[in-house]
Residue frames as a rotation matrix with the C-alpha (Angstrom) as fourth column:
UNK 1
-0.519 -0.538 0.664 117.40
0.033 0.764 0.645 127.97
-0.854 0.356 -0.378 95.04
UNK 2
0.209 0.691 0.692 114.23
0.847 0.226 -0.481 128.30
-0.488 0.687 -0.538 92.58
UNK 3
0.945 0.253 -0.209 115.21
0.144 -0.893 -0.427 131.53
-0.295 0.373 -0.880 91.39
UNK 4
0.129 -0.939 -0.318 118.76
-0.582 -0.331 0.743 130.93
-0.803 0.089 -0.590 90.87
UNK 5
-0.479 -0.036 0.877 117.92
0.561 0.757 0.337 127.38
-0.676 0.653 -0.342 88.76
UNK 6
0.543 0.838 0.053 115.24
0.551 -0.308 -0.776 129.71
-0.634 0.450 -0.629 86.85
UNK 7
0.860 -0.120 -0.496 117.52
-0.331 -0.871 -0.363 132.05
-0.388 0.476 -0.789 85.98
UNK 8
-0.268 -0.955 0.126 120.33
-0.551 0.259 0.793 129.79
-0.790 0.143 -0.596 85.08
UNK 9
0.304 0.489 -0.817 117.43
-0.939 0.300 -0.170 128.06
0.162 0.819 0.551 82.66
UNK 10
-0.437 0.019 -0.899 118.39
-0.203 0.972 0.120 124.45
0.876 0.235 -0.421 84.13
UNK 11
0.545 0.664 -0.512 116.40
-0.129 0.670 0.731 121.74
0.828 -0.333 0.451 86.26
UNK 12
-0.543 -0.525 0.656 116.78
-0.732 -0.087 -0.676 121.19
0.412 -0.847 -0.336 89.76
UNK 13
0.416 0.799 -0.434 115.71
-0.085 0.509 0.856 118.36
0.905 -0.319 0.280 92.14
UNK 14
-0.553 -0.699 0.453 116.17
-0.623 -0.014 -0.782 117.96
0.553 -0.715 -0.428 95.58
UNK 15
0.559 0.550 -0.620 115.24
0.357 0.515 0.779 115.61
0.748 -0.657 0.092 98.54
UNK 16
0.819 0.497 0.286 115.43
-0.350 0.038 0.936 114.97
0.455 -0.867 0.205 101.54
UNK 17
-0.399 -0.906 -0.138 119.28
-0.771 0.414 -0.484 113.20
0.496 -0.087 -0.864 103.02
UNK 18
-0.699 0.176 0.694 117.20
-0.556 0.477 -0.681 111.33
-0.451 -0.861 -0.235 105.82
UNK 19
-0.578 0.809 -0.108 114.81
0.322 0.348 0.881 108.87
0.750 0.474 -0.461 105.04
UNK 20
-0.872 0.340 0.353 111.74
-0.489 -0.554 -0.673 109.91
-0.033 -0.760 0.650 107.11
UNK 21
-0.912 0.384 0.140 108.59
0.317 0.881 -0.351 107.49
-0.259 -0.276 -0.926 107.91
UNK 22
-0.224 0.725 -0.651 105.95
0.019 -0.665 -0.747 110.42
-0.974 -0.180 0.136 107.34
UNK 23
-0.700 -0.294 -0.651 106.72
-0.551 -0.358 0.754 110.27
-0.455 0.886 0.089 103.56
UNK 24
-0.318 0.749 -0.582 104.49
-0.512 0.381 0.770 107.60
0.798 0.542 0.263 102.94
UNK 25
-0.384 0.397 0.833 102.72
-0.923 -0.163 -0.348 107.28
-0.002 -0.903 0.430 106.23
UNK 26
0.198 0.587 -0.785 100.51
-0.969 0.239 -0.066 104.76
0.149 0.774 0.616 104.60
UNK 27
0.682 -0.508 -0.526 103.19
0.064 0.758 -0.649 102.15
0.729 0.409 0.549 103.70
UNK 28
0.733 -0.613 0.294 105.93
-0.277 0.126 0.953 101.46
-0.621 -0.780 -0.077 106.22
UNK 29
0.064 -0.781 0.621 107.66
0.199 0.620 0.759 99.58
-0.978 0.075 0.195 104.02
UNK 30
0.892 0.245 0.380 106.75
0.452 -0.490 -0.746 101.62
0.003 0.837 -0.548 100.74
UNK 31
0.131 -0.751 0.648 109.81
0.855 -0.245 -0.457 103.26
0.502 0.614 0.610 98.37
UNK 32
0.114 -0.532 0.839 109.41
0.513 -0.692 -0.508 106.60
0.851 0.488 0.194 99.29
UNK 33
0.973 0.228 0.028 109.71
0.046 -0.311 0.949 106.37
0.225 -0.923 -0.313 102.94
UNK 34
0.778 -0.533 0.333 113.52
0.485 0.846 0.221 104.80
-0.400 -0.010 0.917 101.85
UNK 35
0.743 -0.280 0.608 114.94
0.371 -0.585 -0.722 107.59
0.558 0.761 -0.330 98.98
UNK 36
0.709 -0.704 0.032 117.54
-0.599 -0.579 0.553 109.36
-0.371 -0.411 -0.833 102.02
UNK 37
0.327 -0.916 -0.231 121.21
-0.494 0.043 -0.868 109.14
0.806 0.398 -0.439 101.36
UNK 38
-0.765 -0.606 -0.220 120.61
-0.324 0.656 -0.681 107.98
0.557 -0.450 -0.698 105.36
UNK 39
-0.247 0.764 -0.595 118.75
0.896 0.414 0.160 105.85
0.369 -0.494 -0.787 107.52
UNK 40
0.683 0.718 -0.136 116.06
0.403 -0.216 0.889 107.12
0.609 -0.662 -0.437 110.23
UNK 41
0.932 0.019 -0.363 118.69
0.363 -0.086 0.928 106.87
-0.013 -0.996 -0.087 112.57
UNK 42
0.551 -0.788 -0.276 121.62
-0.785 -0.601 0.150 108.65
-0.284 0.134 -0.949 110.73
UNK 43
0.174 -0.770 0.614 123.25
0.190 0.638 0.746 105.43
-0.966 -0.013 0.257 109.64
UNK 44
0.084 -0.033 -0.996 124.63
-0.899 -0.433 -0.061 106.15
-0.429 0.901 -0.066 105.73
UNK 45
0.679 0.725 0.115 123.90
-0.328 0.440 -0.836 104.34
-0.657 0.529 0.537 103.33
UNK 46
0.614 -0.265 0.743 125.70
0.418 0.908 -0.022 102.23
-0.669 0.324 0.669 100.84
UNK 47
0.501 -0.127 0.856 126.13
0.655 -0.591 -0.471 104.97
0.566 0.796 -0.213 98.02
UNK 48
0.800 -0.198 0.566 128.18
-0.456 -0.814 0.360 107.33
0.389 -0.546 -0.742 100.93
UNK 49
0.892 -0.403 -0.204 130.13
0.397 0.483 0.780 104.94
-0.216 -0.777 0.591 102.89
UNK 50
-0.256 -0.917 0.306 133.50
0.832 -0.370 -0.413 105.99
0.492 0.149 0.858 101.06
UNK 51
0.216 0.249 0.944 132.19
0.070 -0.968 0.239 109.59
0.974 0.014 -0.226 102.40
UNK 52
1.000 -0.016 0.012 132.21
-0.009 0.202 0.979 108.17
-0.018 -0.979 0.202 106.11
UNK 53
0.624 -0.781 0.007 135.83
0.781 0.623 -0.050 107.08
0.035 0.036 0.999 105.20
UNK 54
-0.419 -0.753 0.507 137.26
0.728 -0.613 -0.308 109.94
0.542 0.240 0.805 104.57
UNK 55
-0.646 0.093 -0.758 135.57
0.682 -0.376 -0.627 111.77
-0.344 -0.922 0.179 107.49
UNK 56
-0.782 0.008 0.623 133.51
0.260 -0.905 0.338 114.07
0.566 0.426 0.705 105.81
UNK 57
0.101 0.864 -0.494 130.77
0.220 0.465 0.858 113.31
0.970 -0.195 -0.143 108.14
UNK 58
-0.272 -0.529 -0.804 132.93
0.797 0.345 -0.496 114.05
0.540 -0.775 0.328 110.82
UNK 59
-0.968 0.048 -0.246 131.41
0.192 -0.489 -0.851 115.53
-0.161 -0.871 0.464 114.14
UNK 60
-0.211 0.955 -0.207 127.41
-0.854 -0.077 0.514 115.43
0.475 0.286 0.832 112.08
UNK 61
-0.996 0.084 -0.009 125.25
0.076 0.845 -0.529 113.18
-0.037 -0.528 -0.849 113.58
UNK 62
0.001 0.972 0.234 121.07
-0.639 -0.180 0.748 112.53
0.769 -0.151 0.621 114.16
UNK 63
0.718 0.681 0.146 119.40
-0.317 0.132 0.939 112.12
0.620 -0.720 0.310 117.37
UNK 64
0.678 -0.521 0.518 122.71
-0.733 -0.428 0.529 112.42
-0.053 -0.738 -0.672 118.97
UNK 65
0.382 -0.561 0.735 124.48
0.606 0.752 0.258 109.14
-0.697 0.347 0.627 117.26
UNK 66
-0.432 -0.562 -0.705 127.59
-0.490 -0.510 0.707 110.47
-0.757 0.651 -0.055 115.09
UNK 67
0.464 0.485 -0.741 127.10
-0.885 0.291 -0.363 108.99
0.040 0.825 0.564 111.22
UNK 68
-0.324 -0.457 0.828 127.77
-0.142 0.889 0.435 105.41
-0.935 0.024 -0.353 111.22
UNK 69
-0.609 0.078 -0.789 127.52
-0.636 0.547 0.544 102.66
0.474 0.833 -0.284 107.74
UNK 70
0.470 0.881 -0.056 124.16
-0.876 0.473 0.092 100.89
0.107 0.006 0.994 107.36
UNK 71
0.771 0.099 -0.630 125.47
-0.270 0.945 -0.182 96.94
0.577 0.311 0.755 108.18
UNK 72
0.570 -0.822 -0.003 128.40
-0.148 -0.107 0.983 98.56
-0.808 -0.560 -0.182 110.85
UNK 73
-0.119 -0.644 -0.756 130.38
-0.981 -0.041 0.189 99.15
-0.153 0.764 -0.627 107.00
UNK 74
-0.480 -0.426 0.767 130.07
-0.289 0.902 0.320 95.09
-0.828 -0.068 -0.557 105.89
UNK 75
-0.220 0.303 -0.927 129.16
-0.956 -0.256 0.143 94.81
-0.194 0.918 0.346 102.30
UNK 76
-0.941 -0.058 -0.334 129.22
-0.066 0.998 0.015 91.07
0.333 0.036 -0.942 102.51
UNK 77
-0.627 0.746 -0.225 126.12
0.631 0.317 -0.708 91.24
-0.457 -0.586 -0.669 105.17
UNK 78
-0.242 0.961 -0.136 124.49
-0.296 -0.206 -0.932 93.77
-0.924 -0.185 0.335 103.13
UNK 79
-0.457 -0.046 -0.888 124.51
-0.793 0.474 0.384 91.42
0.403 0.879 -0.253 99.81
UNK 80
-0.697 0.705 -0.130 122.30
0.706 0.642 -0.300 88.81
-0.128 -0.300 -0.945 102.16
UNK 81
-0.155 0.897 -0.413 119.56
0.539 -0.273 -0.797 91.32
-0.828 -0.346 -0.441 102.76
UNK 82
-0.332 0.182 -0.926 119.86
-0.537 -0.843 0.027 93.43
-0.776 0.506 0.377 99.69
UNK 83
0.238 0.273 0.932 118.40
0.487 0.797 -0.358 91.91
-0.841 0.539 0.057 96.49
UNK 84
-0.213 -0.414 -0.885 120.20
-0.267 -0.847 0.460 92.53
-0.940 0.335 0.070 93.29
UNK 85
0.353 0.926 -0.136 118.59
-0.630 0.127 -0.766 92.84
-0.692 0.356 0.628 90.18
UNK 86
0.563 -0.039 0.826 118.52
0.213 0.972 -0.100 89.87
-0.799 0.232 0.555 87.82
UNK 87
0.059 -0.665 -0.745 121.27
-0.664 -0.583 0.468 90.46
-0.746 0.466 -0.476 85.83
UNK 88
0.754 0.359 -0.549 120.72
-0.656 0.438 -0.614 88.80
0.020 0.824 0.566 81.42
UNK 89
0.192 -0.924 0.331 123.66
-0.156 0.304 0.940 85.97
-0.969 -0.232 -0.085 81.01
């Protein structure tokens, strides 16, 4: 991948899809343990869920659970626990 972005002369970043607990060992509850597209346990995140819809996910799984939506897909329940930023009026 580094040698193809090098020679193409543009920037690359990558992570990680999973969040993973080791990232900041430290902090449990620290950002960059959080950054995956999915949970620990393979559940997807908010920013995917249309992805789940449309099956692309289909037959992938972690730790033997297919991909499920973080909240069992309810956007309502995760607007209680999420906090969204203070928006100017």
């Amino acid at each position: 991948m580094r040698d193809w972005t090098n020679e193409a002369g543009i920037s690359c970043f990558y992570f990680e899809a999973f969040d993973e607990h080791w990232k900041d060992a430290q902090n449990p509850g620290g950002s960059e343990n959080h950054f995956g597209l999915f949970t620990i346990d393979g559940q997807a995140k908010y920013a995917v869920w249309d992805l789940v819809d449309k099956g692309v996910f289909e037959g992938l799984g972690r730790g033997g659970q297919p991909i499920s939506k973080t909240y069992g897909g309810d956007e309502a329940a995760l607007l209680e626990e999420v906090l969204i930023p203070p928006v100017k009026e």
